[in-house]
C-alpha positions as CSV (number, residue, x, y, z in Angstrom):
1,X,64.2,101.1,62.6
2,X,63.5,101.5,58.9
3,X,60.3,100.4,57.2
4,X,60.9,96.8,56.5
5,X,62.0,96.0,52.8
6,X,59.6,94.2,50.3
7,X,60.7,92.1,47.4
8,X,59.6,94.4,44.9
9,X,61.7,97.0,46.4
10,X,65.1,94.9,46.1
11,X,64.5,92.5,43.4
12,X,67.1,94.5,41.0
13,X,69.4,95.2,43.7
14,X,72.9,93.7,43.8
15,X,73.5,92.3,47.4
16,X,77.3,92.7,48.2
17,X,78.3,90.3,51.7
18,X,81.0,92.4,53.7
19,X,82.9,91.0,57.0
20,X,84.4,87.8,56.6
21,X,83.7,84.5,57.7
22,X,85.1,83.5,61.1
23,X,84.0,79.5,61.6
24,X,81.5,77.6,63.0
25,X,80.2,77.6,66.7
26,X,77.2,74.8,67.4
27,X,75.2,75.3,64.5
28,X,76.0,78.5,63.8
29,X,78.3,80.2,62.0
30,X,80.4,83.6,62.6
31,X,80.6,86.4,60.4
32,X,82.9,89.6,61.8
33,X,82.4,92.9,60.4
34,X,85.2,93.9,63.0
35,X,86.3,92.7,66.8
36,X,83.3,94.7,67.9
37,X,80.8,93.4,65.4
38,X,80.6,89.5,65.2
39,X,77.3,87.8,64.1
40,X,76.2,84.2,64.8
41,X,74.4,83.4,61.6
42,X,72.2,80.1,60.9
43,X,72.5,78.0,58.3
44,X,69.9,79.7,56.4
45,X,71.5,83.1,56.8
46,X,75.1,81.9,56.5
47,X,74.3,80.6,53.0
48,X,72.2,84.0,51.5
49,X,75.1,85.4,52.9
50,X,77.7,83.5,50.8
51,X,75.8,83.7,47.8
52,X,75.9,87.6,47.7
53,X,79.0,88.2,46.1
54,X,77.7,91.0,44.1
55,X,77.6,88.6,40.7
56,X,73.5,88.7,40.9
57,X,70.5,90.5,41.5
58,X,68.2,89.6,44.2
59,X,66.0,88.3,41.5
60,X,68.8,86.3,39.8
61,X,69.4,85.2,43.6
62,X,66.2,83.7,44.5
63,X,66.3,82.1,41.2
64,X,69.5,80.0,42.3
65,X,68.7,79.0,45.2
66,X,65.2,77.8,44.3
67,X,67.3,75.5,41.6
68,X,69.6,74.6,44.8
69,X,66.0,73.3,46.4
70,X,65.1,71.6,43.5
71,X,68.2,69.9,43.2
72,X,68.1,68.7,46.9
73,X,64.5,67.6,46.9
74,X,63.2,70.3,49.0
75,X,59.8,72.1,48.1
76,X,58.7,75.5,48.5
77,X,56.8,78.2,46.9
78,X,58.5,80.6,44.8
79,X,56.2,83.2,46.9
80,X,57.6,81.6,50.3
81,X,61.2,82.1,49.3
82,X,60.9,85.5,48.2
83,X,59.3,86.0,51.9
84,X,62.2,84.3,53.6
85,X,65.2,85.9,51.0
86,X,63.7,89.3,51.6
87,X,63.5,89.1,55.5
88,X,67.2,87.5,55.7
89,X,68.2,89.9,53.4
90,X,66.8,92.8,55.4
91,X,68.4,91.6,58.7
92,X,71.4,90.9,56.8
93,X,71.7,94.5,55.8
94,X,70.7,96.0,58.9
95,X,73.7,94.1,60.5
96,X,75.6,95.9,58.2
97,X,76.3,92.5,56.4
98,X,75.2,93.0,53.4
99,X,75.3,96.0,51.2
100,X,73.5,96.8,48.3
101,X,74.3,97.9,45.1
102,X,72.1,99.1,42.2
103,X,72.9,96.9,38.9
């Protein structure tokens, strides 16, 4: 396993989602890569995962979603969602799920 990524190490990388969406099982929802690799994502995960279509930087990225929070009335520190984007996006890639490009 890789040293674990840090914000500042990805903030101006381009996250590009690969495998497609395959529906919703309880509360999660599948993602296949291929028939072998199929991923049970949570909500969370599922919706980084959708907003990396390769239109923003990890920057521009937590910037969006910390407007989408706003906009539903839920509060948290711009520190504490850089923590949670980097660690989803980490997992993310290391699922293969995710690749990144440089801008």
């Amino acid at each position: 396993m890789s040293n674990p990524l840090t914000y500042e190490d990805i903030k101006n990388k381009v996250p590009v989602k690969q495998g497609v969406e395959l529906g919703i099982e309880g509360d999660n929802y599948l993602v296949g890569i291929s028939e072998e690799k199929i991923y049970s994502l949570s909500l969370s995960a599922f919706y980084v995962w959708q907003l990396c279509d390769g239109s923003r930087n990890v920057e521009e990225l937590a910037t969006h979603i910390m407007q989408d929070l706003k906009e539903s009335s839920q509060e948290i520190s711009e520190s504490e969602l850089k923590e949670v984007l980097t660690l989803i996006l980490g997992q993310l890639h290391e699922a293969e799920l995710i690749k990144f490009s440089e801008e």
